[in-house]
C-alpha positions in Angstrom: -65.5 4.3 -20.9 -63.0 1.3 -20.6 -60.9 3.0 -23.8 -60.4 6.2 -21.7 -59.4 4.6 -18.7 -56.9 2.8 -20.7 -55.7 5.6 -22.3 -55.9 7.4 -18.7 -53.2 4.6 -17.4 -50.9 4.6 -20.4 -50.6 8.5 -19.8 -49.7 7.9 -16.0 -47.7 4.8 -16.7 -45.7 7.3 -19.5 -45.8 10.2 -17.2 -44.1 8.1 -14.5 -41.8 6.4 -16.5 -40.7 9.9 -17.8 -40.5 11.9 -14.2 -38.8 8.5 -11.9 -35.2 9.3 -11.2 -33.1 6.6 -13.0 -32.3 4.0 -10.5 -28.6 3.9 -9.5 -26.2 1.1 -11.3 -25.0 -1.4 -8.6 -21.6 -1.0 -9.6 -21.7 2.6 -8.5 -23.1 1.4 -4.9 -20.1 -0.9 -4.6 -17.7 2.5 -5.3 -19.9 4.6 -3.3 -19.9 2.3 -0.5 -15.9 1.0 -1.1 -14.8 4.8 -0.8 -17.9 5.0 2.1 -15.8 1.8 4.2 -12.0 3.5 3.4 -13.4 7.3 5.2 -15.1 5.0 7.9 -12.9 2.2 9.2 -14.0 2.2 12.5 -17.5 2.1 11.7 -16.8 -0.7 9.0 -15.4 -2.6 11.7 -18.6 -2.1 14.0 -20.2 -3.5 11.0 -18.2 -6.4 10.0 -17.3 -7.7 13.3 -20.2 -6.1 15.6 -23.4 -8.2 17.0 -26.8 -7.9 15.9 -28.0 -4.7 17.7 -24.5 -3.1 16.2 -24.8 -4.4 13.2 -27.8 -3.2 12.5 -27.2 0.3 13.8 -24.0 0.5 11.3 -25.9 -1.0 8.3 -28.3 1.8 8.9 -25.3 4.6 9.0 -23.9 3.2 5.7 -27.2 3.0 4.4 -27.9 6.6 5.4 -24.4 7.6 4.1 -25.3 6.4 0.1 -28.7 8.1 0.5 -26.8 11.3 1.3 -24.4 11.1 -1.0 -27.0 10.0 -3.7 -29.8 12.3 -3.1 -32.3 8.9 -2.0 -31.2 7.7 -5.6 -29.9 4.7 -4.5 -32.2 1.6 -3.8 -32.0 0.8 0.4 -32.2 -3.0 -0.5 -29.3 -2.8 -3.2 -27.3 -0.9 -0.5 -27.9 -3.3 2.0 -27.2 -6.3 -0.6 -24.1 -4.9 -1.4 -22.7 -3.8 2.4 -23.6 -7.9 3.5 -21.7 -8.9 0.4 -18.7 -7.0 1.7 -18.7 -8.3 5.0 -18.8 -11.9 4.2 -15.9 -11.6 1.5 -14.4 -10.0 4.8 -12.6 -7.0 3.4 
């Protein structure tokens, strides 16, 4: 019994392994979201210079941008990661 329900969760582990969508490089987050900030300034600006509540609201726009543009390929918290880095280097 124990054999076939570890043979049971190699298959799944497999199976999933096999049918995930590969996860998206953060290097092509950073170009996504630099060419994202250059077609949005005034957005990026909201976001860079904007108060909490703001902030927020454009974090979630961007964010909702790269998972358009990526199909939900991209990973939210690599996004997000990437869009704070921006805004402290302040470009």
């Amino acid at each position: 019994m124990a054999s076939s329900l570890l043979r049971a969760a190699r298959c799944r582990l497999i199976y999933l392994s096999l049918s995930a969508p590969a996860a998206m490089d953060t290097a092509e987050i950073n170009a996504l979201v630099e060419r994202l900030v250059a077609d949005h300034p005034a957005e990026w600006e909201r976001f860079a210079a904007g108060d909490d509540s703001d902030r927020r609201k454009m974090q979630g726009f961007f964010t909702g941008q790269v998972m358009r543009e990526t199909r939900g390929q991209a990973d939210g918290r690599v996004v997000a990661k990437v869009l704070a880095r921006k805004a402290s280097n302040g470009r």
